[in-house]
C-alpha positions as CSV (number, residue, x, y, z in Angstrom):
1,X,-14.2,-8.1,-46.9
2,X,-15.9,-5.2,-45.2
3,X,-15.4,-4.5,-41.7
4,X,-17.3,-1.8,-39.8
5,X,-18.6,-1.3,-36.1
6,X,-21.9,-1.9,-34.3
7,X,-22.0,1.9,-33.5
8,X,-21.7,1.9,-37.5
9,X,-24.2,-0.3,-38.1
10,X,-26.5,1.1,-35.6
11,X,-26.1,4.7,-37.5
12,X,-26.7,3.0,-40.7
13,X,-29.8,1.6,-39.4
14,X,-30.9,4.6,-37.5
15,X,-30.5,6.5,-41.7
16,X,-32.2,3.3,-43.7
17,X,-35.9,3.6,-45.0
18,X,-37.7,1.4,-42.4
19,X,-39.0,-0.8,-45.4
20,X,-34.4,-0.9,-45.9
21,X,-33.9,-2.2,-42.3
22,X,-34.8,-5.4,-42.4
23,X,-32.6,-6.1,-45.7
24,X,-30.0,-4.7,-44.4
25,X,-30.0,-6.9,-40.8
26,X,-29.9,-9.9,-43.1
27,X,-27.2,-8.7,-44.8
28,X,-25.4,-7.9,-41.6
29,X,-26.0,-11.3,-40.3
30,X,-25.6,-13.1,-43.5
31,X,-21.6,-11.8,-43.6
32,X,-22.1,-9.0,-45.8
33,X,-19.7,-7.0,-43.4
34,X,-17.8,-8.0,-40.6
35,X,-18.9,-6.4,-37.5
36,X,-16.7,-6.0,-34.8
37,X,-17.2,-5.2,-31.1
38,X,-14.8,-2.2,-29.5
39,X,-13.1,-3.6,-26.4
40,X,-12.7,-0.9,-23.2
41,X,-9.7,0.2,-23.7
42,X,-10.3,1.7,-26.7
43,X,-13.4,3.4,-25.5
44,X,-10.3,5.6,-24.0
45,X,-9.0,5.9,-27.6
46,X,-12.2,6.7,-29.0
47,X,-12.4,9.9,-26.1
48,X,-9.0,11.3,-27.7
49,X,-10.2,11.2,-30.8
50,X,-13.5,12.8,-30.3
51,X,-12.0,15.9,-28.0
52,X,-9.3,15.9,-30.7
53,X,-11.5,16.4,-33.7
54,X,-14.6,18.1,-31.7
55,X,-14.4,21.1,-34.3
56,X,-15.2,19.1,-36.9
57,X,-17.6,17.5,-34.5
58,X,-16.5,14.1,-34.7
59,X,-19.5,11.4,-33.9
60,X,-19.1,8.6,-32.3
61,X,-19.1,6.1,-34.8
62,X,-16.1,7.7,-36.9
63,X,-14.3,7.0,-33.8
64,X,-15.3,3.9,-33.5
65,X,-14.1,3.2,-37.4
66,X,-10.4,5.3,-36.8
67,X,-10.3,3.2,-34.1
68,X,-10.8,-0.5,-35.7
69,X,-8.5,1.0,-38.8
70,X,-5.8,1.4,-36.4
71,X,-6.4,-2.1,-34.9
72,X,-6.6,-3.7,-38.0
73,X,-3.7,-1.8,-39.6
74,X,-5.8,-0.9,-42.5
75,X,-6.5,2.5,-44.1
76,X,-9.1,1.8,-47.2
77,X,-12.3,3.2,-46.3
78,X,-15.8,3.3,-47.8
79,X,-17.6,6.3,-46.5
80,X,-20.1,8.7,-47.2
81,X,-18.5,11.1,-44.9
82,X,-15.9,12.2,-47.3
83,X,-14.8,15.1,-46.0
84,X,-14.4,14.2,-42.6
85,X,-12.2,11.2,-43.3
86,X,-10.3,13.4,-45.7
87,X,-9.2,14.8,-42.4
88,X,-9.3,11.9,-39.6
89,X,-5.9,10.6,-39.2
90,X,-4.5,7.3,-38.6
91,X,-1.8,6.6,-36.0
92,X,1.8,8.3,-37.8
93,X,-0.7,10.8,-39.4
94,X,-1.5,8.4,-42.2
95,X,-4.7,9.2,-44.2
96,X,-7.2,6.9,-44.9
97,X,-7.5,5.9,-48.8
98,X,-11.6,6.3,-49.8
99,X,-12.8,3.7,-51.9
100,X,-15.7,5.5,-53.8
């Protein structure tokens, strides 16, 4: 199962063709990913992690996916941002495993 962010789904939908958008709503909604909100306290987590990584820069929504990683206690990723995750760490400095 997929599992992502609404700040990752909003970037995704923000880089879709408009005539992609739609689709990919349906998708969202018909269970294609799991979507999960962030709750407050690790809008504090998501803060390290940016000033942390702010050469890189980090955005937002890779926060947002370190973040549910570390919730979830998973490290497989599928990304486009390949560089950056081959970087981003995971609580005990574990790397994240990419997928593609």
């Amino acid at each position: 199962m997929l599992v992502t962010t609404w700040l990752v789904a909003t970037e995704a939908w923000h880089l879709l063709a408009p005539a992609a958008r739609i689709g990919f709503a349906r998708w969202l909604v018909g269970g294609g990913a799991a979507v999960f909100d962030l709750v407050r306290a690790e809008g504090e987590a998501m803060l390290a992690l940016l000033e942390q990584y702010r050469d890189r820069p980090m955005d937002i929504a890779d926060a947002s996916l370190v973040v549910l990683a570390a919730r979830l206690g998973i490290a497989e990723i599928l990304t486009v941002d390949r560089a950056d995750f081959d970087v981003y760490r995971l609580p005990g400095g574990r790397r994240f495993v990419q997928v593609l």
